[in-house]
Steps between C-alpha positions, in 0.01 A plus 500: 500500500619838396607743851266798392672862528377804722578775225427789757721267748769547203448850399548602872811309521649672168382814603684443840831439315484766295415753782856296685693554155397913479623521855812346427555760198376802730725404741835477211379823405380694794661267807220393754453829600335567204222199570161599519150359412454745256872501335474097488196503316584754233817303406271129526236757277198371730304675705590592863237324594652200409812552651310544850291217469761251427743670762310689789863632617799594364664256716281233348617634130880485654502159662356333175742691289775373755308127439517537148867616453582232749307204322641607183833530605508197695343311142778658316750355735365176476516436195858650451626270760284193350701573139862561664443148691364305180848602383720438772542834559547675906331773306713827524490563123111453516501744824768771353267508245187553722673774619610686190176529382329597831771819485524534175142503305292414769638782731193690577310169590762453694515834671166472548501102719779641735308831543235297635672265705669816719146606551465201651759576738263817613151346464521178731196372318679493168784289626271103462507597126845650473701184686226238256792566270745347701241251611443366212838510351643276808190250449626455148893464501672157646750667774755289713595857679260680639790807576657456155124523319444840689845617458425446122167662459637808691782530267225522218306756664831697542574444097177607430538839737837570339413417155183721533702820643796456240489755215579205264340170623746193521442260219446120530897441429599711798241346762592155393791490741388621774131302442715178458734631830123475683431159395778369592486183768716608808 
């Protein structure tokens, strides 16, 4: 038997992500600062309305943004680490490469997930969604060293940081090293 399909159930849901996507863009182009009902739903083009009724808060709008850029990270991560095992690989081209392109073209997207994980740090009610990254990310990756797993997701964050408040961002070839200096067994 064929599962039958709420369409306003689905409509709501798409509407949802693309009211999560405009915030996203507000906040590379404005910082969060610059998040309000009204400036989310111009750059979603929907109604305020719309914006309210799917998030009653702006803290609501944030911590499913944070969600989102955390689920989607986390799925991008996945499946990087899934391809650099099916070849053998400890993964630091695969993560070097992550990098480059989250300072490179993806810089404002970029800008825009760390500028809402230090709200977190000043909104106590943002921090659930904020650490979900990390969360998640730990659930998915084998680890023998609990110390030597943190030590290497700070040293991305720190990358990432540096990369995003160099003038010229470092390219894949010059985070390799130090990527492949992280992963290393101790």
């Amino acid at each position: 038997m064929r599962q039958r399909v709420d369409g306003r159930k689905a409509r709501g849901e798409k509407r949802r992500q693309e009211i999560i996507e405009a915030t996203l863009r507000v906040i590379e182009r404005d910082g969060v600062a610059g998040v309000t009902h009204r400036t989310v739903a111009k750059e979603a083009g929907v109604p305020t309305t719309s914006t309210t009724y799917h998030f009653s808060s702006l803290d609501d709008l944030l911590i499913a943004t944070l969600i989102s850029c955390a689920r989607d990270m986390a799925t991008e991560v996945y499946w990087m680490i899934d391809r650099a095992r099916s070849r053998g690989s400890r993964g630091a081209d695969e993560v070097a490469n992550l990098l480059a392109e989250a300072i490179g073209p993806r810089r404002g997207r970029t800008m825009a997930e760390y500028e809402l994980y230090l709200l977190a740090a000043r909104r106590p009610e943002l921090r659930p969604a904020a650490r979900r990254w990390l969360d998640v990310l730990t659930s998915m990756v084998r680890h023998d060293d609990e110390v030597a797993f943190r030590v290497f997701l700070a040293g991305i964050d720190g990358l990432l940081i540096q990369g995003l408040i160099d003038d010229e961002p470092p390219t894949a070839e010059e985070l390799r090293p130090v990527v492949d200096y992280l992963l290393k067994p101790r």
